[in-house]
N, CA and C atoms as an extended XYZ file, in Angstrom:
414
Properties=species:S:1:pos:R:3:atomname:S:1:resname:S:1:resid:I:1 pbc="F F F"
N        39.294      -64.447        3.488 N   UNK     1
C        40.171      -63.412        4.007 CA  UNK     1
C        40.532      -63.735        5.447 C   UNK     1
N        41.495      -63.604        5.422 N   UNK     2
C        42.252      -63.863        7.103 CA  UNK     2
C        42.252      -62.729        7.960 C   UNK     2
N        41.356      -62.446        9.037 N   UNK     3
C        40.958      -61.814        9.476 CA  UNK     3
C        41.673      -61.542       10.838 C   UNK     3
N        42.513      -62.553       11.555 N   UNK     4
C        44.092      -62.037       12.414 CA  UNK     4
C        44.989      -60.899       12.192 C   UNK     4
N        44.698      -60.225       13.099 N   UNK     5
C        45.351      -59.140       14.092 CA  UNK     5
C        46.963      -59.257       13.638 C   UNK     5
N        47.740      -58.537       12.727 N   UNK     6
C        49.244      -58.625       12.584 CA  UNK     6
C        49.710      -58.107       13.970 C   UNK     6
N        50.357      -58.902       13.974 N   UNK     7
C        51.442      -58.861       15.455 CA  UNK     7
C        51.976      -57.713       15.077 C   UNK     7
N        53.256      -57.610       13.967 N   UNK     8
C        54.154      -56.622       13.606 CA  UNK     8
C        53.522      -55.455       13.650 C   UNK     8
N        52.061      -55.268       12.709 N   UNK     9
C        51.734      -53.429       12.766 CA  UNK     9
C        51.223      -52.988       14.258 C   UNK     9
N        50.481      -54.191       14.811 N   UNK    10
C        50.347      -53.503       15.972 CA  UNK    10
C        51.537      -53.277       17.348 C   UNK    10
N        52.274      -53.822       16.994 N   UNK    11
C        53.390      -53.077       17.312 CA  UNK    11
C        54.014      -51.777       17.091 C   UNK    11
N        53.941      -51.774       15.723 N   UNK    12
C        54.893      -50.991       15.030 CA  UNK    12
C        53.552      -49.360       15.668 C   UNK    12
N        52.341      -49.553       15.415 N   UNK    13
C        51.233      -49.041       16.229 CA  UNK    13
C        51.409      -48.525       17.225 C   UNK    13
N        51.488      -49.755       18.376 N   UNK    14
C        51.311      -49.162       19.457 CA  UNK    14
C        53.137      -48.475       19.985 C   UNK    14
N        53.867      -48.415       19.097 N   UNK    15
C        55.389      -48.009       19.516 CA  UNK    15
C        55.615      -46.351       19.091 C   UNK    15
N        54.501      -46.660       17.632 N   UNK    16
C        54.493      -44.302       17.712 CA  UNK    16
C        53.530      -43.834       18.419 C   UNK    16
N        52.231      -44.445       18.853 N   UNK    17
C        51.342      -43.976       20.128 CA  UNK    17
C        52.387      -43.764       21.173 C   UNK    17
N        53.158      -44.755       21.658 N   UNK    18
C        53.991      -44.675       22.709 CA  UNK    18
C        54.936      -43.325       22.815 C   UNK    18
N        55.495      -43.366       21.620 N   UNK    19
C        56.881      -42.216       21.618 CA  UNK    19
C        56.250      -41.329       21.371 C   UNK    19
N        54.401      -40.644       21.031 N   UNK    20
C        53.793      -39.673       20.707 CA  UNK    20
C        54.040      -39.157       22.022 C   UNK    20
N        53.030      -40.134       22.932 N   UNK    21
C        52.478      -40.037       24.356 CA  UNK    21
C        53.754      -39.275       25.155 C   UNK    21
N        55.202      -39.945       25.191 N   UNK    22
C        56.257      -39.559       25.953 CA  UNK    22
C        56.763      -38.097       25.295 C   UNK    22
N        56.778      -38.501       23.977 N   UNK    23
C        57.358      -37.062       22.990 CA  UNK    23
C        56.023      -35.609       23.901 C   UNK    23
N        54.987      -35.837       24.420 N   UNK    24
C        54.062      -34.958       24.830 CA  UNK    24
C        54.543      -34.666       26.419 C   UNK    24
N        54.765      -35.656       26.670 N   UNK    25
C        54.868      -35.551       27.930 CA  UNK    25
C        56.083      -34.363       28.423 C   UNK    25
N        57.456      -35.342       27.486 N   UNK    26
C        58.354      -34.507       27.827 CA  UNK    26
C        58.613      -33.027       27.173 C   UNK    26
N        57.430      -32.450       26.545 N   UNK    27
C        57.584      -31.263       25.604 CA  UNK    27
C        58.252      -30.078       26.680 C   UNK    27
N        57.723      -29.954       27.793 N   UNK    28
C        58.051      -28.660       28.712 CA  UNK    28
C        59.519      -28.734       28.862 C   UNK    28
N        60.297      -30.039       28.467 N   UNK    29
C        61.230      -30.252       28.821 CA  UNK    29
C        62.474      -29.844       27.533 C   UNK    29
N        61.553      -29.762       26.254 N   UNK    30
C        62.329      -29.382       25.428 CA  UNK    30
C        62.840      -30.737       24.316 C   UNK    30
N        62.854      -31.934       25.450 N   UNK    31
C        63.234      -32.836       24.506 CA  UNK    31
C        62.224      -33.848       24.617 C   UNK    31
N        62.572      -34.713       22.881 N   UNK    32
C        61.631      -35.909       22.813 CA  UNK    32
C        62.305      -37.088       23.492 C   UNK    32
N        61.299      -38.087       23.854 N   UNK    33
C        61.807      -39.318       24.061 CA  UNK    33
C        63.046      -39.831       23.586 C   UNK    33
N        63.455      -39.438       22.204 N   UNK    34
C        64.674      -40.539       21.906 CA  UNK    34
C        65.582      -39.603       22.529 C   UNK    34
N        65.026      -38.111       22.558 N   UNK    35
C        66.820      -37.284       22.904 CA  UNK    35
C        66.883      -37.705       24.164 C   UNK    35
N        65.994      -38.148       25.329 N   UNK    36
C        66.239      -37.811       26.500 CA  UNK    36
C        66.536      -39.108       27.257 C   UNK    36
N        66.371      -40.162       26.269 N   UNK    37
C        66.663      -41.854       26.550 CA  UNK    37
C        68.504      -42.054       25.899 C   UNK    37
N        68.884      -41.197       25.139 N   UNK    38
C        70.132      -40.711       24.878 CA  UNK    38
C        71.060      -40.097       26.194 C   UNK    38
N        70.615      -38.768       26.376 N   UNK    39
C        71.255      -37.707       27.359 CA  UNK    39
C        70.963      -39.075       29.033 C   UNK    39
N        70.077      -39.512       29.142 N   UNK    40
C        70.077      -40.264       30.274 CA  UNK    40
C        70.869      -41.318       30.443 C   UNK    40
N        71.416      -42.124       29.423 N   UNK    41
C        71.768      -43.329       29.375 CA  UNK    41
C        73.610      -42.649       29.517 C   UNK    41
N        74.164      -41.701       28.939 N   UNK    42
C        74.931      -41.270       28.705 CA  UNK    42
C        75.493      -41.002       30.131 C   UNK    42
N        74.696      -40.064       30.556 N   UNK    43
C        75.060      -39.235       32.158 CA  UNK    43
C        75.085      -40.296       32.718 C   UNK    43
N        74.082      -41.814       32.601 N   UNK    44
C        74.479      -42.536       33.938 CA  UNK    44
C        75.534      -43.552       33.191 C   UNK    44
N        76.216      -43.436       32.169 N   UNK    45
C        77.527      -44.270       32.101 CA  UNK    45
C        78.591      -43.224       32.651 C   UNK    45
N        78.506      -42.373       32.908 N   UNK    46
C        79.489      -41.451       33.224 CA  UNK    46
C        79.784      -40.826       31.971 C   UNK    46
N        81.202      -40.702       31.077 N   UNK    47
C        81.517      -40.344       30.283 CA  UNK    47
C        81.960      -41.641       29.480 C   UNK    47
N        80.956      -42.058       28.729 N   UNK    48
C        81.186      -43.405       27.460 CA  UNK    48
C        81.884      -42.863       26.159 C   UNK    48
N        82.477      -43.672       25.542 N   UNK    49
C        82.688      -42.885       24.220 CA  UNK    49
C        81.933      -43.614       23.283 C   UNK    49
N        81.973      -43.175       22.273 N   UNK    50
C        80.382      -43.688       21.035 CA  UNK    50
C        80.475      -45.072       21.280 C   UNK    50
N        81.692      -45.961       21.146 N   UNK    51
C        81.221      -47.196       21.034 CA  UNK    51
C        80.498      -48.001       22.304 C   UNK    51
N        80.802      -47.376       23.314 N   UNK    52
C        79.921      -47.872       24.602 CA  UNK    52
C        78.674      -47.769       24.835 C   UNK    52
N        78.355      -45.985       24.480 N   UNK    53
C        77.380      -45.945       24.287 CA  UNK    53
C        76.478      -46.258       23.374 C   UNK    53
N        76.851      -47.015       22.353 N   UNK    54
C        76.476      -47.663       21.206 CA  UNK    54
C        75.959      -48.925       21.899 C   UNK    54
N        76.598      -49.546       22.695 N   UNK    55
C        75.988      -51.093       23.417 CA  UNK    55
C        75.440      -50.819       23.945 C   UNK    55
N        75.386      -49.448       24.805 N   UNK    56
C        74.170      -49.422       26.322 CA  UNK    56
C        73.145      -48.974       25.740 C   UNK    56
N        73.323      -48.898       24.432 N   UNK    57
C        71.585      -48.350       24.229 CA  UNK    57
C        71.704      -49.032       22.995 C   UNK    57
N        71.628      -49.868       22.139 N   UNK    58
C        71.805      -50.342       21.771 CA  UNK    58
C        71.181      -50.056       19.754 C   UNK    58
N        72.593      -49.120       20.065 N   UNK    59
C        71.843      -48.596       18.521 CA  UNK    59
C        73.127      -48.712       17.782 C   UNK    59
N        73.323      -49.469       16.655 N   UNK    60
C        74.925      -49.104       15.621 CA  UNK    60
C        75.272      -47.437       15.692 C   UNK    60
N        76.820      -47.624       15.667 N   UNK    61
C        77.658      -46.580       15.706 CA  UNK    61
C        76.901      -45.397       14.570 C   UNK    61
N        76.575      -45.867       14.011 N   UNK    62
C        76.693      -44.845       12.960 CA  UNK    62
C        75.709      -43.991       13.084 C   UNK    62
N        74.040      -45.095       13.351 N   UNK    63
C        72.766      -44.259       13.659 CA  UNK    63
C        73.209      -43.405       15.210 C   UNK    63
N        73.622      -43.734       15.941 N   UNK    64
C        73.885      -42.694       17.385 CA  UNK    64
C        74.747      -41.642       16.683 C   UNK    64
N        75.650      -41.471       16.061 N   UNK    65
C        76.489      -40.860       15.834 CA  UNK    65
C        75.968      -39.297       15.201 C   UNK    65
N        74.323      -39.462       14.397 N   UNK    66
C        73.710      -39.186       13.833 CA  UNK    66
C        72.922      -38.502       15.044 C   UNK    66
N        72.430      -39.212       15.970 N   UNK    67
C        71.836      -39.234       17.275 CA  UNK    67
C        72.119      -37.653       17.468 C   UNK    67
N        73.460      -37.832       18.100 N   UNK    68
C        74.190      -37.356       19.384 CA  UNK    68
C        74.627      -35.851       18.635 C   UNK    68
N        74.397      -35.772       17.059 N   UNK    69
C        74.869      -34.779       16.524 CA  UNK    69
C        73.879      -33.828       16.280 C   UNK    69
N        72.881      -34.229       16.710 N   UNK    70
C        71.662      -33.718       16.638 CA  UNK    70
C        71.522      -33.133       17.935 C   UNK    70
N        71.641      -33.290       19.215 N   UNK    71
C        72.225      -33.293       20.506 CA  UNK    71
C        72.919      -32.315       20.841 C   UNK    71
N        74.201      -32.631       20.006 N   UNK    72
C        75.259      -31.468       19.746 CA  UNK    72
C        74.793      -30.582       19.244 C   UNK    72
N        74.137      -30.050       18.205 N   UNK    73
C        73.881      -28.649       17.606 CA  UNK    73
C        72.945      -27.810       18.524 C   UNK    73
N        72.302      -29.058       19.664 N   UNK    74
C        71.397      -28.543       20.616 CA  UNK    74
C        71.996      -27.787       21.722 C   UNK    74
N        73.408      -28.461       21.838 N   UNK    75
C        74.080      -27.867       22.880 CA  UNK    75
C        73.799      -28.470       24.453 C   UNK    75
N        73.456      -29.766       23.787 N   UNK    76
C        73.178      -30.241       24.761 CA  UNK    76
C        74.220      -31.622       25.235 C   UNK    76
N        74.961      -31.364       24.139 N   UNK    77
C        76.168      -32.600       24.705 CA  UNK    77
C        77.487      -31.875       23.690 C   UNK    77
N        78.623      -32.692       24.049 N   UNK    78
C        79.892      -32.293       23.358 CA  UNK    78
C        80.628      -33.478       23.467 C   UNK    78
N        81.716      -33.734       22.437 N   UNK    79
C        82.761      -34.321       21.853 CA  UNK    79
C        83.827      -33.924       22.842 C   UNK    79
N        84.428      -34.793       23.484 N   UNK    80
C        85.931      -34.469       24.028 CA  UNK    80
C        86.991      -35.711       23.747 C   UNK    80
N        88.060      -35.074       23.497 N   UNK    81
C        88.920      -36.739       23.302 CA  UNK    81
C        89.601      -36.991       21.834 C   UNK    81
N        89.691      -38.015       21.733 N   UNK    82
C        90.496      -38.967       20.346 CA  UNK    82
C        89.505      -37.881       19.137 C   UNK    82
N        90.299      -38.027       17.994 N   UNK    83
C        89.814      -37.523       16.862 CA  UNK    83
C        89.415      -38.588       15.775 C   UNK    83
N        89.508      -40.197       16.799 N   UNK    84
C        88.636      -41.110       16.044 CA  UNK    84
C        87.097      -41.173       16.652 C   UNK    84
N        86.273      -40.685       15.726 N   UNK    85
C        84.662      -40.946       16.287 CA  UNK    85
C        84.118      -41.758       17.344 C   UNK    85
N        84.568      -43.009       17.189 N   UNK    86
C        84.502      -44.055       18.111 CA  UNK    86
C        85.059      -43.771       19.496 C   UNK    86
N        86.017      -43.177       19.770 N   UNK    87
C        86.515      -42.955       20.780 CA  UNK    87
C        86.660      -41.684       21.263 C   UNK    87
N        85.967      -41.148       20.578 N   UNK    88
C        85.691      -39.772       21.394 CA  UNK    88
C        84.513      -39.760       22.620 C   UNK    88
N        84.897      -38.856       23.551 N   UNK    89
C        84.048      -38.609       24.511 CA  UNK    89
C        82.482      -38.506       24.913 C   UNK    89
N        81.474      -39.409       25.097 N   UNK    90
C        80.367      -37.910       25.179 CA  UNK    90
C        79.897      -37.479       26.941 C   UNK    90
N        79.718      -36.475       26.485 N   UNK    91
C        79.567      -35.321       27.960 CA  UNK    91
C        78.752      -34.209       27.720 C   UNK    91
N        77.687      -34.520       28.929 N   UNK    92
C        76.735      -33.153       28.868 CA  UNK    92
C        77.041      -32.228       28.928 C   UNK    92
N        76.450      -30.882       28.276 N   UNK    93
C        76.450      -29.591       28.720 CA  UNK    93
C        75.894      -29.230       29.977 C   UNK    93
N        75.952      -27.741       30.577 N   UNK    94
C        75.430      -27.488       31.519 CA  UNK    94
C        73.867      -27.638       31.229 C   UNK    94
N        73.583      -27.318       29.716 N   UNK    95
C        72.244      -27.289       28.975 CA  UNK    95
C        71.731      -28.803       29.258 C   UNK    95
N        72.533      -29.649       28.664 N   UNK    96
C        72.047      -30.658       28.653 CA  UNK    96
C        71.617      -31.719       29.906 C   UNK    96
N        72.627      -30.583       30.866 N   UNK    97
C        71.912      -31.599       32.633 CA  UNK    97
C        70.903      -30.982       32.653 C   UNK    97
N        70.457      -29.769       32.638 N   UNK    98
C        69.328      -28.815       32.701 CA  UNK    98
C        68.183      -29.464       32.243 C   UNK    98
N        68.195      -29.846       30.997 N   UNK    99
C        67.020      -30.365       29.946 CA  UNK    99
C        66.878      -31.690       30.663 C   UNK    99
N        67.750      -32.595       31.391 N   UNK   100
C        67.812      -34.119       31.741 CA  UNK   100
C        67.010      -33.437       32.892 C   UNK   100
N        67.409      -32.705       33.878 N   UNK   101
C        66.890      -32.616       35.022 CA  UNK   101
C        65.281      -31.983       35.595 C   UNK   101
N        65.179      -31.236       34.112 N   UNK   102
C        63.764      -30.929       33.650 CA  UNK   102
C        62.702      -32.039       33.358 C   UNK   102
N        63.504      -33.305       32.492 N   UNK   103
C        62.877      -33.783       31.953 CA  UNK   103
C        62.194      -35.158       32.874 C   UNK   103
N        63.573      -35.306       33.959 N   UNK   104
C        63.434      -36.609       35.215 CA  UNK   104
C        61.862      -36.899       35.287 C   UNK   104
N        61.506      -35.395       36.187 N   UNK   105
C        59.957      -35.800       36.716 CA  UNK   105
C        58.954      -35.773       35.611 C   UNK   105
N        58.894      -35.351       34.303 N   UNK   106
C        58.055      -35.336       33.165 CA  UNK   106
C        58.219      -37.151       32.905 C   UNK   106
N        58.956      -37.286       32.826 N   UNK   107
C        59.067      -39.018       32.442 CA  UNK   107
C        58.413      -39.899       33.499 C   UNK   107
N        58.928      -39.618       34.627 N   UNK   108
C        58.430      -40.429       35.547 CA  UNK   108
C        57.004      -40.341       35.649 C   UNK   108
N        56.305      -38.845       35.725 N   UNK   109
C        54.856      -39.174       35.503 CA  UNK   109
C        53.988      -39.581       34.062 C   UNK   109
N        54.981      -39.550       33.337 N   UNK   110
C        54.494      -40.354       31.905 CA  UNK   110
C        54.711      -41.317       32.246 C   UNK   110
N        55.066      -42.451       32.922 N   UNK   111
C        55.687      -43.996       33.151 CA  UNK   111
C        54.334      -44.064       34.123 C   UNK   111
N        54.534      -43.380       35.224 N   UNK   112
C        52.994      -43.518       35.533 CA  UNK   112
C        51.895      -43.952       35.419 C   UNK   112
N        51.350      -42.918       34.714 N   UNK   113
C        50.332      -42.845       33.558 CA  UNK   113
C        50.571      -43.701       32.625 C   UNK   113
N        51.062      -44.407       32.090 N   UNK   114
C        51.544      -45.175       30.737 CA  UNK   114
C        51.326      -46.772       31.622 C   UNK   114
N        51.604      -46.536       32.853 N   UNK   115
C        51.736      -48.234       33.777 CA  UNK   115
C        50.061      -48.243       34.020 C   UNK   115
N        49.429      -47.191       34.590 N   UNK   116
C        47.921      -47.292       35.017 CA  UNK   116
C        47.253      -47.503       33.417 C   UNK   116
N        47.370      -47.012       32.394 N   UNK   117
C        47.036      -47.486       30.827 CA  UNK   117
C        46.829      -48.441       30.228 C   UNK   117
N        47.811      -48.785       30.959 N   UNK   118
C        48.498      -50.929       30.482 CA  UNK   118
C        47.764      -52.029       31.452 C   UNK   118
N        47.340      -51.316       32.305 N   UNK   119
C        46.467      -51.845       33.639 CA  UNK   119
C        47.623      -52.867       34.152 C   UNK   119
N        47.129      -53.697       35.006 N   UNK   120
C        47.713      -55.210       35.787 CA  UNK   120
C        48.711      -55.832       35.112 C   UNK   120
N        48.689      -55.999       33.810 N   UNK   121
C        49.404      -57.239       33.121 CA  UNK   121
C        51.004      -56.429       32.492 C   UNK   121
N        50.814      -54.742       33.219 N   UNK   122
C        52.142      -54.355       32.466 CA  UNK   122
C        53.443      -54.730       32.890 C   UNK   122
N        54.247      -55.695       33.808 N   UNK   123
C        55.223      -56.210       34.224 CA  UNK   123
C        55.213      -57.063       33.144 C   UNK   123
N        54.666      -57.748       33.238 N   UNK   124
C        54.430      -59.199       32.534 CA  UNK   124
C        54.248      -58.649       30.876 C   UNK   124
N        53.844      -57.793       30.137 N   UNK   125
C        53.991      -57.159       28.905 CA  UNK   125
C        55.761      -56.755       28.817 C   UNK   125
N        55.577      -55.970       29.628 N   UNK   126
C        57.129      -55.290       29.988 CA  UNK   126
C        58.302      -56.795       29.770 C   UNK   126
N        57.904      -58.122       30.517 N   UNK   127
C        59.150      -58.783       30.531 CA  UNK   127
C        59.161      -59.460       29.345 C   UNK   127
N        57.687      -59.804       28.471 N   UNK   128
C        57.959      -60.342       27.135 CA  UNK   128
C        58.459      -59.422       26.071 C   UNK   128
N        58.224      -58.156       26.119 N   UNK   129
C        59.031      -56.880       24.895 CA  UNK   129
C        60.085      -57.486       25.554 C   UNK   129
N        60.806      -57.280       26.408 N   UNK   130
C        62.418      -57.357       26.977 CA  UNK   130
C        63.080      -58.693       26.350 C   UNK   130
N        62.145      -59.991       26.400 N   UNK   131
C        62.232      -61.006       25.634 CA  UNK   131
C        62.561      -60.676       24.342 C   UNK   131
N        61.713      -60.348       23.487 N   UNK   132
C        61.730      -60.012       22.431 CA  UNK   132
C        62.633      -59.545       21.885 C   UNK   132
N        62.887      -58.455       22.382 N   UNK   133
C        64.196      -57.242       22.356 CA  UNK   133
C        65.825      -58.202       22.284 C   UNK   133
N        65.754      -58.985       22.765 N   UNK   134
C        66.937      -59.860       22.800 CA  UNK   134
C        67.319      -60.932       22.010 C   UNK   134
N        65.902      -61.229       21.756 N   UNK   135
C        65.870      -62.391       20.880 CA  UNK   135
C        66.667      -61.623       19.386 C   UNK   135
N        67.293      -63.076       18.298 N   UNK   136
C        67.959      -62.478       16.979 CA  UNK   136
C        66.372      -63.437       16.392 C   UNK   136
N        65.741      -62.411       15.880 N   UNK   137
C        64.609      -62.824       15.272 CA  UNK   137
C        64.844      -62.994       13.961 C   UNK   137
N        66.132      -62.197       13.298 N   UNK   138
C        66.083      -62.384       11.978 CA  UNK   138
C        67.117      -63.389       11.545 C   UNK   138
C-alpha cells in the first residue's frame, strides 16, 4: 500500500478549512468569503460588466453570472446597462458598500490570523498556489 500524502485532497482539504475559517470570520458581516471576494473585486474595478469581471476573478461567465445573482436577490449589487448579460453593468448597492465596508476589517484580521497559522514559510506557500493557479495543468 502506498502510503503518500495526495497532493490533490489535501488541498482540496485544506481549501474548505480555509473558506470555513474566512466564511466565520466574515459572519458579523453577513457575507461569506466567495460573496465578499466578488463585491470587492467588483467595487475596485469600478463598474465592470460580467465579462471583465469574469477575467478579474477569474471564474466563466456563466458560473459568476450565477454568482452575482445570488448577490442580487441580496440586494447587494444591481444590473445596469445593455440587455445582453455580458455587457451589462455590475454596481453596488448602498447595502452592498455597507456589507463590503463591514466586512474590510473582518478579513483583514482573518488574513492575520490565517498568516500567523501558516507560520514563516506563508509568502513562499502564497507564491507557489499563485504558481499553480496559472499554470494549464490540464
Amino acid at each position: 500500500m502506498d502510503n503518500t500524502v495526495c497532493i490533490c485532497t489535501s488541498l482540496r482539504q485544506a481549501a474548505l478549512a480555509t473558506s470555513e475559517f474566512y466564511d466565520k470570520a466574515l459572519g458579523p458581516s453577513g457575507l461569506k468569503v466567495t460573496m465578499y471576494r466578488l463585491l470587492k473585486r467588483a467595487s475596485e474595478a469600478g463598474r465592470p460588466n460580467i465579462s471583465e469581471l469574469s477575467r478579474i476573478v477569474g471564474l466563466d461567465r456563466s458560473t459568476l453570472g450565477r454568482n452575482l445573482r445570488v448577490l442580487e436577490r441580496q440586494n447587494l449589487i444591481r444590473f445596469e446597462g445593455a440587455k445582453d448579460e455580458r455587457a451589462r453593468v455590475v454596481v453596488l448597492t448602498p447595502e452592498g458598500e455597507a456589507a463590503l465596508a463591514k466586512a474590510r476589517p473582518l478579513w483583514a484580521d482573518a488574513q492575520t490570523t490565517m498568516r500567523h497559522l501558516l507560520g514563516d514559510q506563508t509568502d513562499i506557500l502564497l507564491d507557489q498556489l499563485v504558481k499553480l493557479n496559472h499554470r494549464n495543468l490540464a
